[in-house]
C-alpha positions as CSV (number, residue, x, y, z in Angstrom):
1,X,-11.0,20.2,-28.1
2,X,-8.2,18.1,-26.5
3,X,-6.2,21.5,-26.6
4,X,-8.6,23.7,-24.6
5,X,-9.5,21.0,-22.2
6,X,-5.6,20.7,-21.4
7,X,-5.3,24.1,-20.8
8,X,-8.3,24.2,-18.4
9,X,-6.8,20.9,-16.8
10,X,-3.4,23.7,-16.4
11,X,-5.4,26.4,-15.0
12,X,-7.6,23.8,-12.4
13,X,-4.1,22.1,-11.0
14,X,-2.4,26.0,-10.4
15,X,-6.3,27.1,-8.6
16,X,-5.6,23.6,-6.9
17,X,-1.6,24.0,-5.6
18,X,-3.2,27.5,-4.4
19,X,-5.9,26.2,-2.5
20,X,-3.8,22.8,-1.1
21,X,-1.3,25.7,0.6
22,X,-3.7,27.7,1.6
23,X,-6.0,25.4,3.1
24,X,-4.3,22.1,3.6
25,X,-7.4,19.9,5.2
26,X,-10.3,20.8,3.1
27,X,-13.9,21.0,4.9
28,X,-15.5,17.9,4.5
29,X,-18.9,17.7,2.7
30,X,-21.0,14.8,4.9
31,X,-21.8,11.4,3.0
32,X,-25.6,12.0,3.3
33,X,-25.2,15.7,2.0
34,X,-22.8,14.9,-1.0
35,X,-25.6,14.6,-3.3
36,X,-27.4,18.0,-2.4
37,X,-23.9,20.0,-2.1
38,X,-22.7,19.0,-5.3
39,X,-23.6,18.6,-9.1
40,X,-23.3,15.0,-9.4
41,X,-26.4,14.1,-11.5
42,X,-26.1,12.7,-14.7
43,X,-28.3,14.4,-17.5
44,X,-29.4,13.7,-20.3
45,X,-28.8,16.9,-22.3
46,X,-25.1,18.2,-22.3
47,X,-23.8,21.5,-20.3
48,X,-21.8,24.2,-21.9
49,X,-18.3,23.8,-21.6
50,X,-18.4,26.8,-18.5
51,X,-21.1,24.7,-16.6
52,X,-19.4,21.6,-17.2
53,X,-15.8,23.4,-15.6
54,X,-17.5,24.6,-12.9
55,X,-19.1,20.9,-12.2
56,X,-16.0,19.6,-12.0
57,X,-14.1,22.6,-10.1
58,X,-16.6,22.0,-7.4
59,X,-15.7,18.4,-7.1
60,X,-11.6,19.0,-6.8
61,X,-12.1,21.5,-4.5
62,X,-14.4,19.7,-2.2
63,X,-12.0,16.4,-2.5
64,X,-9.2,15.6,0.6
65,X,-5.9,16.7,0.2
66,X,-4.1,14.1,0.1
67,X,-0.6,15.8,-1.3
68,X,-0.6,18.0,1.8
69,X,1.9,18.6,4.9
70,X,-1.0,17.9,7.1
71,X,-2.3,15.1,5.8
72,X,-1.0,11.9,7.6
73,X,-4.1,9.8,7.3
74,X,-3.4,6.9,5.4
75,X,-0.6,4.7,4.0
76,X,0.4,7.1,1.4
77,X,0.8,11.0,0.8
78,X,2.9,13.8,-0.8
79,X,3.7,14.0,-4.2
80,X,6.9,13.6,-6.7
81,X,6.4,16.0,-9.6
82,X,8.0,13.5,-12.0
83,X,6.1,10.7,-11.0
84,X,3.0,12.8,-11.6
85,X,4.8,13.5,-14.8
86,X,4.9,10.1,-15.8
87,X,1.1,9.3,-14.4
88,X,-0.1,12.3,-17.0
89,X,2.1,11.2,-20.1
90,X,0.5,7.2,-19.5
91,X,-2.7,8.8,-19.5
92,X,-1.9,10.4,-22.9
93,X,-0.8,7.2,-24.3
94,X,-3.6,5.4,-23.3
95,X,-1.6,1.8,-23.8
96,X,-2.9,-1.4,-22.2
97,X,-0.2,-3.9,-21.4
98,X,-1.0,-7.0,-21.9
99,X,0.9,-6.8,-25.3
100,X,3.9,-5.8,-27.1
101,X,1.9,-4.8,-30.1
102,X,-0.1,-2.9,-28.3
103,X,2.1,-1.2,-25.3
104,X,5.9,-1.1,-27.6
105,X,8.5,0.6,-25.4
106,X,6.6,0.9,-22.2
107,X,7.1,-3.2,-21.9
108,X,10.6,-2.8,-21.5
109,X,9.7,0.2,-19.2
110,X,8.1,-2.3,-17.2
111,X,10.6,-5.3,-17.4
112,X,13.1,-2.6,-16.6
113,X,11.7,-2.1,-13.2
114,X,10.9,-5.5,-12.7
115,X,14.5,-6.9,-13.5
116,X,16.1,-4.2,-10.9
117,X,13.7,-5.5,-7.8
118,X,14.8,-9.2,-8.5
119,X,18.2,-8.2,-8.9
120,X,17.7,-5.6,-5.2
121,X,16.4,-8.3,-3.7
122,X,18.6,-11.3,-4.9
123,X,16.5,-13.3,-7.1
124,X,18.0,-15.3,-9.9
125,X,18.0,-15.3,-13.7
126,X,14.5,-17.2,-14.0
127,X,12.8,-15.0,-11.5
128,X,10.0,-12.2,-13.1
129,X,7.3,-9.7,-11.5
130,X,4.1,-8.0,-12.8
131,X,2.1,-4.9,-12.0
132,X,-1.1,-5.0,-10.0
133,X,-3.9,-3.0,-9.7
134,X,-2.9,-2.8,-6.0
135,X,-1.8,-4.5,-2.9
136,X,-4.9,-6.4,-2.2
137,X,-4.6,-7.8,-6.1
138,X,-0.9,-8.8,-5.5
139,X,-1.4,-10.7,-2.4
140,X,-4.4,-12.5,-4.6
141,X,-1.9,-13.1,-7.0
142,X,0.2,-15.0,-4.8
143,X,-1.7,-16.9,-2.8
144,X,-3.2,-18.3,-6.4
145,X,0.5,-19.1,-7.3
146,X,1.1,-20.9,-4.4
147,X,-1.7,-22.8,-4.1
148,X,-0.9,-24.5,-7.7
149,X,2.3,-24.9,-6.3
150,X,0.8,-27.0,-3.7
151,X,-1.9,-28.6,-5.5
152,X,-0.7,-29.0,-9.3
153,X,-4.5,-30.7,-10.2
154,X,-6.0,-27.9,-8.7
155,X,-6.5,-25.2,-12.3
156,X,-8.0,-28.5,-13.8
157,X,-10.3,-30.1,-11.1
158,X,-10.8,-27.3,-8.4
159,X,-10.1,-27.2,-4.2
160,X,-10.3,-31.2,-3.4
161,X,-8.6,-31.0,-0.1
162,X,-8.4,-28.9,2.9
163,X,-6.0,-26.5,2.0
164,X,-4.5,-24.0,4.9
165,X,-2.0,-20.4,4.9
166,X,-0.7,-19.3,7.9
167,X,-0.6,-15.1,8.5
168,X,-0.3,-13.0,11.5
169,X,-2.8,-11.5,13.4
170,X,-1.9,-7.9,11.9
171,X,-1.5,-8.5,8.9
172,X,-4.2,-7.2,5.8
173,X,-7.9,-8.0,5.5
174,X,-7.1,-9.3,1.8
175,X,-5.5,-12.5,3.5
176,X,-8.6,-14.1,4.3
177,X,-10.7,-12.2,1.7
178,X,-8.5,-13.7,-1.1
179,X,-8.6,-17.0,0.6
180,X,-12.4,-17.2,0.1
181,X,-12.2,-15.6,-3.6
182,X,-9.5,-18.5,-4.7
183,X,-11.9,-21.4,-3.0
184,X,-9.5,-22.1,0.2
185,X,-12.2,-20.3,2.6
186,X,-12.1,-18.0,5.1
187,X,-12.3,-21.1,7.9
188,X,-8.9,-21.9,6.3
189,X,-6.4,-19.0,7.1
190,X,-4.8,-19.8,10.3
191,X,-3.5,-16.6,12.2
192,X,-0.8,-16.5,14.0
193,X,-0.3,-14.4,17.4
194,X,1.7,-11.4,17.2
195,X,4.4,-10.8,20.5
196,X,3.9,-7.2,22.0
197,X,5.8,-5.2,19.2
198,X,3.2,-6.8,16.6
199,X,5.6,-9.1,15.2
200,X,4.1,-12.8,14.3
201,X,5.5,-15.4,16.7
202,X,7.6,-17.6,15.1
203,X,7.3,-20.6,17.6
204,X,3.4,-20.8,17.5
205,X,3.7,-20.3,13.2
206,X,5.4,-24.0,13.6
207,X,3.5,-25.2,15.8
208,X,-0.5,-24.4,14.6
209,X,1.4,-25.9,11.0
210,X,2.3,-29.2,12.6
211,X,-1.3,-29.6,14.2
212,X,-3.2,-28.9,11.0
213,X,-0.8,-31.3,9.2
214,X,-1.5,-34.3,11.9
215,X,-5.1,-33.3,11.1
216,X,-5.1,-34.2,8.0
217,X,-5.3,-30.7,6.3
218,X,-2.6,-29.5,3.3
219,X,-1.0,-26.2,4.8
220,X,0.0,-24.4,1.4
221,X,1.3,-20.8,2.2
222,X,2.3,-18.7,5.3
223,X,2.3,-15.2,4.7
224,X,4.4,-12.8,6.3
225,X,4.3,-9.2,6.7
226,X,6.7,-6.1,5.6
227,X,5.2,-3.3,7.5
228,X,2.0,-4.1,9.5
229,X,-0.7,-1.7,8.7
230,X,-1.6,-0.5,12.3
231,X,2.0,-0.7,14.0
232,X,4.2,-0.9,10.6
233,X,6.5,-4.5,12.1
234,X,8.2,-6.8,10.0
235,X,8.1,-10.4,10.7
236,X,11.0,-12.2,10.8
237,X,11.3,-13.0,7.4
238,X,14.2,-15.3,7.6
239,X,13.4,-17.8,10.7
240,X,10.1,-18.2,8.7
241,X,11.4,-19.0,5.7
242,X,13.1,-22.1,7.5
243,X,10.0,-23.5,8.7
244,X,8.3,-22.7,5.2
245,X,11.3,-24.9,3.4
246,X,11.2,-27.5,6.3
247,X,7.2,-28.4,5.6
248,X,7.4,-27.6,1.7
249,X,4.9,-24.2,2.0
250,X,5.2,-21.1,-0.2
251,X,6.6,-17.8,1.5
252,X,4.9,-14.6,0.5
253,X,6.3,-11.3,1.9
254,X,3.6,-8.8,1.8
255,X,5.2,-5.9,1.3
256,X,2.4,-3.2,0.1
257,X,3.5,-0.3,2.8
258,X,6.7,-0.9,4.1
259,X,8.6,-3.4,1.3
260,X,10.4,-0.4,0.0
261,X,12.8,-0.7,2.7
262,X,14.8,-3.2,0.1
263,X,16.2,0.3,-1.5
264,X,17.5,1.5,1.8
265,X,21.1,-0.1,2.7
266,X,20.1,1.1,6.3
267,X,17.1,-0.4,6.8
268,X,17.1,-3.0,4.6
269,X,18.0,-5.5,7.3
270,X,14.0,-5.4,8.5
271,X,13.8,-8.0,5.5
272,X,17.0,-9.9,6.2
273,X,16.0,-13.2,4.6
274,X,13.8,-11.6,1.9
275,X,15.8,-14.0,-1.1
276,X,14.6,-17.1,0.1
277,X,10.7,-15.7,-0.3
278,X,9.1,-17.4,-3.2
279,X,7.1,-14.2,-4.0
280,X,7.1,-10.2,-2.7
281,X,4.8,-7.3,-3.4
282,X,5.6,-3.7,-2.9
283,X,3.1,-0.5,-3.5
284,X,5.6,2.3,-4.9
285,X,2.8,4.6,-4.4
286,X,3.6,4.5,-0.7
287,X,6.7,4.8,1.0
288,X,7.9,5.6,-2.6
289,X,5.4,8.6,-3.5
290,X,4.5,7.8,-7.2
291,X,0.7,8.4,-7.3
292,X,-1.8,5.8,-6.7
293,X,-1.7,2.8,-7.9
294,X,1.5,1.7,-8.5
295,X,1.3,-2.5,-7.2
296,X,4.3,-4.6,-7.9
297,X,4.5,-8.6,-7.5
298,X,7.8,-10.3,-8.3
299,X,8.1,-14.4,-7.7
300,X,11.2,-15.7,-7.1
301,X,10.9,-18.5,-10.1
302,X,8.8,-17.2,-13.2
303,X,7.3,-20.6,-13.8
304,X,5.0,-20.1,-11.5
305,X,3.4,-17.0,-12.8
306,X,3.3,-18.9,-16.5
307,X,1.4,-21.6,-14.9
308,X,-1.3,-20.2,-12.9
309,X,-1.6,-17.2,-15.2
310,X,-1.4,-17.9,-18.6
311,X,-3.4,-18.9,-21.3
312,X,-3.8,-18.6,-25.2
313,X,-5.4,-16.4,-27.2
314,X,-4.8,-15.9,-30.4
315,X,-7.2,-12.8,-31.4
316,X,-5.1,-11.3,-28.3
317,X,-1.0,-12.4,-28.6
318,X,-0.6,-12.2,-32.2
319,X,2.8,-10.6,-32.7
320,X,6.7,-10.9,-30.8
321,X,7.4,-13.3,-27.7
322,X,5.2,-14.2,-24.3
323,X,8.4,-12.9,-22.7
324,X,7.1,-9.3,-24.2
325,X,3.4,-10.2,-23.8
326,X,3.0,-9.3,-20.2
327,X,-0.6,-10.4,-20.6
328,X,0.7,-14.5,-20.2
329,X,1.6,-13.5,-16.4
330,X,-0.9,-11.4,-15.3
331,X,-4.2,-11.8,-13.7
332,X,-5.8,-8.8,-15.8
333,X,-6.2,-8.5,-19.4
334,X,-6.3,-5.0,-20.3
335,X,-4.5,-3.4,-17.7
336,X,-3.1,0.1,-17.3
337,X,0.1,1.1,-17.4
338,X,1.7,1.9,-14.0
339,X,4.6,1.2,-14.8
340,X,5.8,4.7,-16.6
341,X,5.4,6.8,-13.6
342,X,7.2,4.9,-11.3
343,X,9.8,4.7,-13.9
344,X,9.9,8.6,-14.4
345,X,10.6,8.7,-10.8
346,X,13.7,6.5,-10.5
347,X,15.4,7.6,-13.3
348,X,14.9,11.6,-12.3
349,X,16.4,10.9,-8.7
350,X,18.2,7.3,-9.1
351,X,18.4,4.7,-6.6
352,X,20.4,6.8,-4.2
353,X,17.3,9.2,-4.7
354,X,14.8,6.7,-3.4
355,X,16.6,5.5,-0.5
356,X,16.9,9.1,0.4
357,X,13.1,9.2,0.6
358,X,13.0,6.1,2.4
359,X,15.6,7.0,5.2
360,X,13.9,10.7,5.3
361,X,10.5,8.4,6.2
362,X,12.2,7.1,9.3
363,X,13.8,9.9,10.4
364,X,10.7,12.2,10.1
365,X,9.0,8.9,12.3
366,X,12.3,9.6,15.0
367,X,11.2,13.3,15.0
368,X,7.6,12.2,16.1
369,X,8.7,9.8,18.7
370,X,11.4,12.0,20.6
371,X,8.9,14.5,20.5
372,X,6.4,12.1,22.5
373,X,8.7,10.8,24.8
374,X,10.0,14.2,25.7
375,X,6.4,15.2,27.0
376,X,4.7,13.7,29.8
377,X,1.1,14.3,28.3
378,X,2.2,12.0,25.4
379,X,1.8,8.2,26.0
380,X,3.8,6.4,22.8
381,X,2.9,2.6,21.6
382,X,4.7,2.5,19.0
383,X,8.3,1.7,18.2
384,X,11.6,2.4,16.4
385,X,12.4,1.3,12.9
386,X,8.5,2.2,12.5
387,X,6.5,4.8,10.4
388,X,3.6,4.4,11.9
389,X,3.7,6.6,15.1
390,X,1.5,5.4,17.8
391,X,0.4,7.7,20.8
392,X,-2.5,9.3,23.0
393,X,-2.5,12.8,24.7
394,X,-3.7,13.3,27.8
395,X,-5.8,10.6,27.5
396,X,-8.1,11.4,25.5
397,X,-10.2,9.2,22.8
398,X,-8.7,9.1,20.3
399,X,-11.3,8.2,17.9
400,X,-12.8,11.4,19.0
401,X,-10.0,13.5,18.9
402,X,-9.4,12.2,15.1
403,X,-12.7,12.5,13.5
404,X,-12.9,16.2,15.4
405,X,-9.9,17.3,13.9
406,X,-11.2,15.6,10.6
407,X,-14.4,17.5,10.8
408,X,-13.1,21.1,11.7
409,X,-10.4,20.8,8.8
410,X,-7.0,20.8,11.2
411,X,-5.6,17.5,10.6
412,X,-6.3,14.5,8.5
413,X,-4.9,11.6,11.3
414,X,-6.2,8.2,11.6
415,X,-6.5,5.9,14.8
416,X,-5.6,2.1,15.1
417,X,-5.7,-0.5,17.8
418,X,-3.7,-2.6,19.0
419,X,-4.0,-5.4,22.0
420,X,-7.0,-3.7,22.8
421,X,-5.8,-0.2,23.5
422,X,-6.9,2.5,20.8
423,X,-4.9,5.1,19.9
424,X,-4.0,8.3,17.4
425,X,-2.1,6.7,14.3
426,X,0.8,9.1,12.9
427,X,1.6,8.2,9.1
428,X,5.4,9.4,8.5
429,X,5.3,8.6,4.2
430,X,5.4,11.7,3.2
431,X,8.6,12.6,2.1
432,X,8.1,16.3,1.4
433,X,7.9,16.7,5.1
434,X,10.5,17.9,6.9
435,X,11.5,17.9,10.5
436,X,9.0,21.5,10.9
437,X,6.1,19.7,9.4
438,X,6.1,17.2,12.0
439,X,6.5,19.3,15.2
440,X,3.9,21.8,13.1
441,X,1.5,18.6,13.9
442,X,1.8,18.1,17.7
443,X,1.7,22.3,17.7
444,X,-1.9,22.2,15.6
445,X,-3.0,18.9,17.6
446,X,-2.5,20.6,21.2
447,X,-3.5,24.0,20.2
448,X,-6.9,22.2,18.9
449,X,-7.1,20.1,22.5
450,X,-7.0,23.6,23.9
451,X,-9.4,25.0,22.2
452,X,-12.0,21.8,22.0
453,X,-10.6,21.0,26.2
454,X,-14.4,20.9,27.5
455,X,-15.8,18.2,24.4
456,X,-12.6,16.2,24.4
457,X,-11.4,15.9,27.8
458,X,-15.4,14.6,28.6
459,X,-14.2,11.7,26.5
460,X,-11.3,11.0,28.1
461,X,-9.7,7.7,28.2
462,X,-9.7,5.5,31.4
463,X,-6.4,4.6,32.1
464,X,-5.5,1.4,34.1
């Protein structure tokens, strides 16, 4: 059976490389009408094996694109053949890591990858890293790290004090979501102004630290951001990690979409500082294309994952070392391996091979932006050394103009804000882009405007 279904699985994938150059944004099927469009019902008696193919046909081809050159939607895109490779072949093996026994070779896969980031990054001997089932899960695992850190009582008795972290304005919804998961609260996450290029304020991070301490609160953590999700800045990693060894807090660099920079010697400086972090996350299935998910967490002194993360079992860890029992520093159990894709990717192309697709990110994000300033019906927001490509044409809404172009199956674009001004969001990640895919964009974007001028222009922005 596994035999046929593979070759069906062949067939669907070439129908599905067809249809992704063929038709790039797929029409999409409205929430409310996803259940009457589509066989989704679960029955009780099974289909034929034709039925069931044509079930699931109907989903794949009804799904986003996400692998396309017009998709620039989100924080990830494209797709590296011999990552995917590595994604399939995991799924064959079916091995949960939490265990030598269990997982063999693919542990060494992982601690492979893991060693090399420490070493990139310039982390010591006793420093270590885990996967995570994504960036929200790796700041989680963090702030629970340094919390103990702070509080050593705290896996035994609970929260007894006022605890606080410190995070820019910008930065990801999981900061204060974890904060209220790991008993901190919400009410404790202190955030910090950004200056107009989206970048925390160092000054005010010192100075909201010193009020809460002469209130009687125990700051803990600040957390600083590598690539912010709307305008893709990096705080100054360095400056804060003075004030974070100055008052005794844990440094975090969150870098889930832009923490990938530490493979590019040109653009590496945007995390000048990045050693003295006590922990760093970094999603390789963004700026580094393996399919999703693909979360790494490294701390800068393994102790620290032991601590909050480990504990015995012996129906589990049975056989071989907790160095090789990646269960003792993890906050999953069973837990799937990631690690093998992103692993089939770097050794295919190398580490020269990933910075390439790194420094191809910020050049295809220079294409954008000369291409904006050299028209006046452009406005740009955003700025260099950025992926994220911020703009507005001719002044229309940009929500508008997105979910239009989302809706007629042109362009899959986002929108973001940013000191209250809204505006069209252009994702650079996609390394199988080149310089024609980009201009290809504005050309589809103001050919649509054209075409749409009457509904979009009635829309149009105010401009002060």
């Amino acid at each position: 059976m596994i035999e046929k279904d593979i070759a069906q699985f062949q067939q669907i994938v070439t129908q599905l490389l067809t249809a992704e150059k063929e038709e790039p944004v797929v029409p999409p099927i409205k929430a409310e009408e996803v259940f009457n469009q589509l066989d989704l019902k679960l029955e009780t008696e099974p289909l034929d094996d034709d039925q069931f193919y044509q079930s699931l046909k109907e989903i794949i081809f009804n799904t986003p694109r996400t692998a396309t050159n017009q998709f620039f939607n989100q924080l990830f895109g494209g797709r590296r053949s011999k990552a995917v490779l590595g994604d399939l072949v995991a799924v064959m093996l079916n091995n949960s890591m939490y265990t030598y026994k269990v997982a063999g070779p693919i542990v060494g896969v992982e601690k492979a990858i893991i060693k090399e980031i420490c070493s990139m990054i310039g982390y010591g001997d006793h420093s270590d890293g885990t996967f995570a089932s994504g960036g929200s899960m790796s700041n989680l695992m963090a702030m629970v790290m340094a919390r103990d850190a702070a509080y050593e009582s705290m896996t035994d008795t609970g929260v007894e004090r006022k605890m606080t972290l410190y995070t820019s304005e910008e930065s990801h919804y999981s900061i204060p979501k974890n904060a209220s998961l790991i008993g901190i609260g919400k009410n404790q996450v202190r955030y910090i102004q950004a200056d107009d290029f989206g970048i925390m304020k160092v000054e005010a991070l010192e100075k909201q630290i010193e009020e809460d301490i002469q209130n009687g609160f125990l700051p803990f953590m600040v957390n600083a951001t590598a690539g912010t999700t709307v305008l893709g800045a990096f705080d100054k990693v360095g400056p804060i990690s003075d004030i974070c060894k100055k008052h005794a807090l844990w440094l975090h660099v969150d870098g889930a979409y832009c923490g990938a920079v530490v493979f590019s010697k040109k653009y590496k400086y945007l995390l000048k500082g990045l050693e003295e972090a006590d922990s760093f996350s970094v999603n390789a299935h963004k700026m580094l294309g393996t399919p999703l998910t693909c979360s790494i967490l490294v701390a800068k002194d393994e102790k620290y994952l032991h601590d909050s993360f480990s504990y015995d079992a012996d129906y589990l860890y049975q056989t071989d070392n907790d160095d090789f029992n990646l269960g003792k520093i993890s906050l999953q159990c069973g837990r799937r391996n990631d690690a093998l894709k992103f692993w089939t990717l770097w050794k295919s192309i190398g580490t020269n091979g990933l910075e390439k697709l790194i420094d191809h990110q910020f050049f295809l994000a220079d294409i954008a932006r000369n291409y904006i300033q050299s028209n006046e019906d452009y406005t740009l927001y955003s700025f260099d050394n950025s992926i994220s490509v911020c703009f507005n044409y001719k002044g229309i809404s940009p929500q508008k103009l997105c979910t239009l172009l989302y809706k007629e199956a042109k362009l899959m674009v986002g929108f973001g804000s940013f000191q209250g001004v809204d505006f069209v969001r252009l994702i650079t990640i996609n390394s199988d882009n080149s310089e024609k895919e980009i201009l290809n964009f504005f050309t589809i974007l103001e050919d649509f405007v054209a075409e749409h001028q009457e509904e979009l222009l009635d829309s149009a922005l105010i401009e002060s």
